[in-house]
C-alpha positions in Angstrom: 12.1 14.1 21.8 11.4 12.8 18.2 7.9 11.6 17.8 7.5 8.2 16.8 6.2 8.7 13.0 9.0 11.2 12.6 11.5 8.4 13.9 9.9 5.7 12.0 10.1 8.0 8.9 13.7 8.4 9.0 14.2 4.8 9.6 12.0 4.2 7.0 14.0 5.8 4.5 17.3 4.3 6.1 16.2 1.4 5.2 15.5 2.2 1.7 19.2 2.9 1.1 20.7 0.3 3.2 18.7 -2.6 1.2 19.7 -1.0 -1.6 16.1 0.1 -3.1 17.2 4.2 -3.0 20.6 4.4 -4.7 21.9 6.6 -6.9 24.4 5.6 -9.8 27.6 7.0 -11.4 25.7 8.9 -13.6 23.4 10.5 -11.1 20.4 8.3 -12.1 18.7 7.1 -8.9 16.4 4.2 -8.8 13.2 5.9 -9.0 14.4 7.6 -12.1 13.6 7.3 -15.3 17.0 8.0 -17.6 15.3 8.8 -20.7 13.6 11.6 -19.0 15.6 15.0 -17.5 12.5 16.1 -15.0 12.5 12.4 -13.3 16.4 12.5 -13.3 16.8 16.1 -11.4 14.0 15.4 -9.3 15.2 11.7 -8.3 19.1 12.6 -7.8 17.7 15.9 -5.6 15.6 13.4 -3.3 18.6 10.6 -3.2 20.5 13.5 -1.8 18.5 14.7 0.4 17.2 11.6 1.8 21.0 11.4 2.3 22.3 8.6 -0.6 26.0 8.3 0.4 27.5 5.7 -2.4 27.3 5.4 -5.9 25.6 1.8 -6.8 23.6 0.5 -9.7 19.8 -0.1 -9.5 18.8 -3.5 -8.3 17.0 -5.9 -10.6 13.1 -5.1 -11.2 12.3 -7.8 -9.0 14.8 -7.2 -6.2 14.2 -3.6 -6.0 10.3 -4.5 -5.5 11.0 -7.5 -3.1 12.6 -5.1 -0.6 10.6 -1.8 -1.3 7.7 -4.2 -0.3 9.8 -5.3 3.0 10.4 -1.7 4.0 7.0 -0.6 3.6 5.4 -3.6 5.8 8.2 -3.2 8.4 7.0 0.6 8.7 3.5 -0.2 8.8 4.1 -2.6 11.4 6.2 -0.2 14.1 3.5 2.3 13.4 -0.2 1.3 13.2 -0.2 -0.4 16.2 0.6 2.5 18.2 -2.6 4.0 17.3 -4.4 1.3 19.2 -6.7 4.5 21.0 -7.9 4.9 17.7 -8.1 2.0 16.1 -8.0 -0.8 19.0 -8.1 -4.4 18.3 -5.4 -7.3 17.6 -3.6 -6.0 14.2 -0.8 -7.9 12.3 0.6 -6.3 8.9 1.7 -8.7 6.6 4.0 -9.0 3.3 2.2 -11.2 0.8 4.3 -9.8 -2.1 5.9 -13.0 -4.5 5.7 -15.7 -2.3 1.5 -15.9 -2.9 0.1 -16.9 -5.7 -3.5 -16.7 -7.1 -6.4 -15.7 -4.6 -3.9 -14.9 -1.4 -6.9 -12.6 0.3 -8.9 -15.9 0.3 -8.1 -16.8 3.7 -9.2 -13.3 5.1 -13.0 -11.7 6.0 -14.5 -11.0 3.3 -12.8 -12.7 0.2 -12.9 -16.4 2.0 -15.6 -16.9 -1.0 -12.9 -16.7 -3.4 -10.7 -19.9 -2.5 -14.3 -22.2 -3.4 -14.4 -20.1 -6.9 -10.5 -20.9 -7.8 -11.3 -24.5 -6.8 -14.4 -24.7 -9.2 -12.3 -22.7 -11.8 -9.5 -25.4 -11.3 -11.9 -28.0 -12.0 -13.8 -26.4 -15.2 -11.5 -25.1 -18.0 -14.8 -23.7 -19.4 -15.6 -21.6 -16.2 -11.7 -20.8 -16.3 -12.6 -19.0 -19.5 -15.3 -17.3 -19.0 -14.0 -15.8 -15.8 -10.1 -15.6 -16.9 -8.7 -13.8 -13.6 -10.4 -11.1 -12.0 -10.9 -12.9 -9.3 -7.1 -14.0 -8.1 -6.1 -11.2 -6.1 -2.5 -10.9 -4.6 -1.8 -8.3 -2.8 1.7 -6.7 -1.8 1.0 -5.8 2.0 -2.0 -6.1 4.1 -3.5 -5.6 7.4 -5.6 -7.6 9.4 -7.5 -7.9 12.3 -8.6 -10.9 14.5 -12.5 -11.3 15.0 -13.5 -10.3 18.9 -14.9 -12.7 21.5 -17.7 -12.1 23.3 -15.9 -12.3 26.5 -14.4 -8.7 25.5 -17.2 -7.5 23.4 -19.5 -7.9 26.5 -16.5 -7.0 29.6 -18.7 -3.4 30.2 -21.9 -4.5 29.8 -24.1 -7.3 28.1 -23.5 -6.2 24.9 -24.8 -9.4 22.8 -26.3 -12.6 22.7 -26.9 -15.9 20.8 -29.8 -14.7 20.0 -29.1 -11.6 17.7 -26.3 -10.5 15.8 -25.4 -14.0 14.4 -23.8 -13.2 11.1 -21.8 -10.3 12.1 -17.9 -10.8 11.3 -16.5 -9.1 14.0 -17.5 -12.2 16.7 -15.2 -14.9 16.6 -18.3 -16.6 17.8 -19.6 -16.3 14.0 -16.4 -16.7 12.0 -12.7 -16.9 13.2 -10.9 -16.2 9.7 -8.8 -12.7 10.1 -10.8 -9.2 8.6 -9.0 -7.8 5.7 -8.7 -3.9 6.9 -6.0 -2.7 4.6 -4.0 -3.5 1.2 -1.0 -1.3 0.2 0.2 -1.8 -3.1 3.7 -0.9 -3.2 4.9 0.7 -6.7 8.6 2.2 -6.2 7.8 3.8 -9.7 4.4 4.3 -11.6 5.2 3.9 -15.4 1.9 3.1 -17.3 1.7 -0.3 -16.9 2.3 -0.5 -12.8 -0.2 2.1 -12.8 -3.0 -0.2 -14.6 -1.9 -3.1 -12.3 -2.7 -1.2 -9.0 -6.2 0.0 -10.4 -6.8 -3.5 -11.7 -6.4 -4.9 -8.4 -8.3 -2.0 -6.3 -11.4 -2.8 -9.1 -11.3 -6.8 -8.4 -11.1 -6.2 -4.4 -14.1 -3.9 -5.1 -15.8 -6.3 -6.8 -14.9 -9.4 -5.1 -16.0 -8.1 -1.2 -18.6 -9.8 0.3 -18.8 -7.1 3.3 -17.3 -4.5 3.6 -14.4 -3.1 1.7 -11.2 -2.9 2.9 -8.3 0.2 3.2 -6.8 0.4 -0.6 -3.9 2.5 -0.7 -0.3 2.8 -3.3 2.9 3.1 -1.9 5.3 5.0 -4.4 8.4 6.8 -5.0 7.3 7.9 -8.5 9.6 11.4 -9.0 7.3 13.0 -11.9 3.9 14.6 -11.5 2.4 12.8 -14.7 3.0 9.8 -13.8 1.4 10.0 -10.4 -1.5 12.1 -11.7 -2.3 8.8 -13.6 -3.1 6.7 -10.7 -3.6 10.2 -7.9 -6.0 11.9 -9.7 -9.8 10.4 -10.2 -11.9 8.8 -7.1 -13.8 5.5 -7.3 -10.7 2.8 -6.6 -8.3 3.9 -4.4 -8.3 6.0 -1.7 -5.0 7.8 -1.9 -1.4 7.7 -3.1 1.4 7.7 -0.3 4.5 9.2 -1.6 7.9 8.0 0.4 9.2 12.0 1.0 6.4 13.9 -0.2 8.2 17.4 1.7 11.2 16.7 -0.1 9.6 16.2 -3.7 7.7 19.9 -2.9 11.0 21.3 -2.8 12.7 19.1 -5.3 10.0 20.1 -7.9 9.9 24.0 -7.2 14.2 23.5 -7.9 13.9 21.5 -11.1 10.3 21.9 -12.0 8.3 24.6 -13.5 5.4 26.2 -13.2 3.0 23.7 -14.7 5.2 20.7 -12.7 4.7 22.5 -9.8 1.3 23.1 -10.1 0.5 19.8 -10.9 1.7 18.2 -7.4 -0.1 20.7 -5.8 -3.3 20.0 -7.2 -2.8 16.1 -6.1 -2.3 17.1 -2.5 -4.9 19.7 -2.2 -7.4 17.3 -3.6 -6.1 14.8 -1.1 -5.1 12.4 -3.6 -1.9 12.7 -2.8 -0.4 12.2 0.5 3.3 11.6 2.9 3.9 8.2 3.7 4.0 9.8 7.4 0.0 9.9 6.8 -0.8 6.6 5.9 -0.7 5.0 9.3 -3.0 7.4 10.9 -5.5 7.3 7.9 -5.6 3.5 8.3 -7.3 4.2 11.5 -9.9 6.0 10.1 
């Protein structure tokens, strides 16, 4: 019997071909490639294969490609975190924010709510606009949340609280009934420079921003070349780790088409655990 994160994993990348994120063209170029470069071609044709790319089709537009790599990641998310409810219990929804957001989206979660009265008083004041510009609208791809408890269920053992103490506490639906933010996941099917600065722009403002405590801050990628992952992978301080789609497969695709110094390079990411499978990243998010 397959396990359910192995099952999920598979499906997970089924879904990747079948809405067309993972293809691979006429001339061997997958999606995640870069066609300019001969390292990010081998490596991303060997994973297309592997991960079992049957047809030849051309990559979807920028924002197509995005729009459904952000789908397949929240639909994995969803049919796996949940599961792990004896290590993380409490009432979870995973959402896809992506596009259809704009501005301060993690305004209407536990502990950003603060954020929707600052976009209303930048709204109002050009000045303030320009003094603050917009490190404070914050739209994530995907999140996870979690519903604040009632004391029904927080006391169902034992008399656990009161309305005496623990008034300001976020967890009691008594105190506040606006969703916690637990977890963003930035989904970047490639990591070129600039997609790299985005998702460290974004972990800094949630940093920043928190009023309590900070949530889950994880990237999504299918990035083919260790250079361009070492750029957002390697350092501490924003985000907590990089989830590669098929990180077993790129080990092997990189000791094929790779050399030493390739080679060596995704190694050090994943024994510094910066860099992790996408087969992780639910169980992590129970931490």
């Amino acid at each position: 019997m397959t396990a359910l994160v192995s099952q999920k994993r598979e499906e997970f990348h089924a879904g990747l071909i079948e809405g067309g994120t993972l293809t691979l063209n006429a001339s061997g170029v997958a999606s995640m490639s870069d066609g300019g470069n001969k390292l990010s071609t081998n490596v991303g044709a060997e994973l297309a294969r592997v991960l079992r790319v049957s047809t030849e089709s051309e990559r979807a537009a920028g924002q197509t490609l995005g729009d459904s790599f952000e789908s397949a990641t929240q639909a994995f998310l969803e049919s796996t975190f949940p599961a792990f409810s004896m290590l993380r219990p409490g009432s979870w929804q995973v959402h896809k924010v992506g596009n259809r957001a704009k501005g301060n989206s993690i305004a209407s979660f536990e502990p950003y709510q603060h954020l929707a009265e600052l976009a209303e008083a930048v709204r109002k004041s050009p000045n303030l606009a320009a003094v603050l510009g917009n490190a404070y609208a914050i739209s994530p791809d995907v999140i996870i949340t979690r519903e604040s408890v009632s004391d029904e269920l927080i006391n169902g053992g034992a008399e656990l609280v009161d309305n005496v103490t623990a008034v300001h506490t976020a967890i009691r639906s008594v105190n506040q009934t606006l969703p916690i933010l637990h977890a963003v996941v930035s989904c970047k099917w490639t990591l070129r420079s600039d997609r790299a600065q985005n998702a460290r722009s974004e972990a800094l403002n949630l940093i920043r921003n928190r009023k309590g405590r900070l949530p889950h801050i994880v990237v999504v990628t299918a990035e083919p070349t260790p250079s361009r992952l070492s750029s957002l992978a390697l350092g501490t301080g924003d985000i907590d780790c990089v989830y590669h789609v098929a990180l077993p497969e790129l080990k092997k695709a990189m000791r094929k088409h790779g050399n030493d110094d390739n080679v060596e390079a995704l190694e050090v990411m994943i024994e510094g655990r910066r860099l992790k499978d996408i087969a992780d990243l639910p169980l992590d998010l129970a931490i």
